[in-house]
N, C-alpha and C positions, 0 to 999 in steps of 0.2 A: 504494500500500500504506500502512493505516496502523499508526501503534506504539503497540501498548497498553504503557501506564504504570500503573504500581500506585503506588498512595498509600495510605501508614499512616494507619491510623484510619478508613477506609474500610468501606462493606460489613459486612459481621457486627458487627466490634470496633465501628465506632459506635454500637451497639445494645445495649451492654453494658449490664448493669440496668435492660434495659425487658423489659417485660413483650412476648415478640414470640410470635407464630404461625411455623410452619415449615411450610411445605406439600409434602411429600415424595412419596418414589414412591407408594407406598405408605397411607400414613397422614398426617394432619394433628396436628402437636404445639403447643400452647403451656406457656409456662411464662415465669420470669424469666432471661434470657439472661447465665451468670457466668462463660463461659469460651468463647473460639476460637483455634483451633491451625489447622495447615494442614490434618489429616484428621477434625476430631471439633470438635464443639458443646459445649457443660454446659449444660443448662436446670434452674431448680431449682424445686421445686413443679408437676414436671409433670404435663401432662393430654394424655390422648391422645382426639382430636375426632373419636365417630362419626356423629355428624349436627349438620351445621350449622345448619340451618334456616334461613330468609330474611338472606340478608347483611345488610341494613339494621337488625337485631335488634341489640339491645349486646348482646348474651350468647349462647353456643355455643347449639342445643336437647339437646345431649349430647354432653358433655366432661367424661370421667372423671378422676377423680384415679389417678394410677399407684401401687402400696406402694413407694415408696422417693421418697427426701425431692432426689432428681439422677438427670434424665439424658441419659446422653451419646449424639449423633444425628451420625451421619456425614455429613459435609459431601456427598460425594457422591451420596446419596442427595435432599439437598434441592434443591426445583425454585425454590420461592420463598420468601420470607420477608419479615416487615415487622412494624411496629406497628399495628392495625386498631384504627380510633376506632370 
């Protein structure tokens, strides 16, 4: 058996002020990442992604801007996440 260890500053909180993707159930989010707790995200300048078009592309082919300037994605909901070059 082994033991999972948690380490601060790990996982999300390392990602703090970057600009990350959130690949969720649902929907795909990016935006700049200013907040993680144990049940919820803060992304600010979000865009919610409905077509990505060829990964290899620097740019979404359709990713919306949301009306409001934050927001919050429940952790449980996301499947992956990262900063995409």
């Amino acid at each position: 058996m082994r033991k999972l260890v948690e380490v601060a500053g790990e996982g999300l909180e390392s990602l703090l002020g970057e600009l990350v993707t959130l690949f969720c159930v649902n929907y795909f989010y990016t935006g700049t990442l200013t907040g993680v707790n144990e049940t919820c995200v803060l992304i600010a300048d979000p865009k919610i992604i409905y077509e990505t078009g060829a990964w290899t592309n620097a740019t979404w082919k359709d990713a919306q801007s949301l009306c409001t300037d934050e927001l919050f994605v429940q952790t449980s909901a996301i499947e992956a996440f990262g900063v995409l070059k």
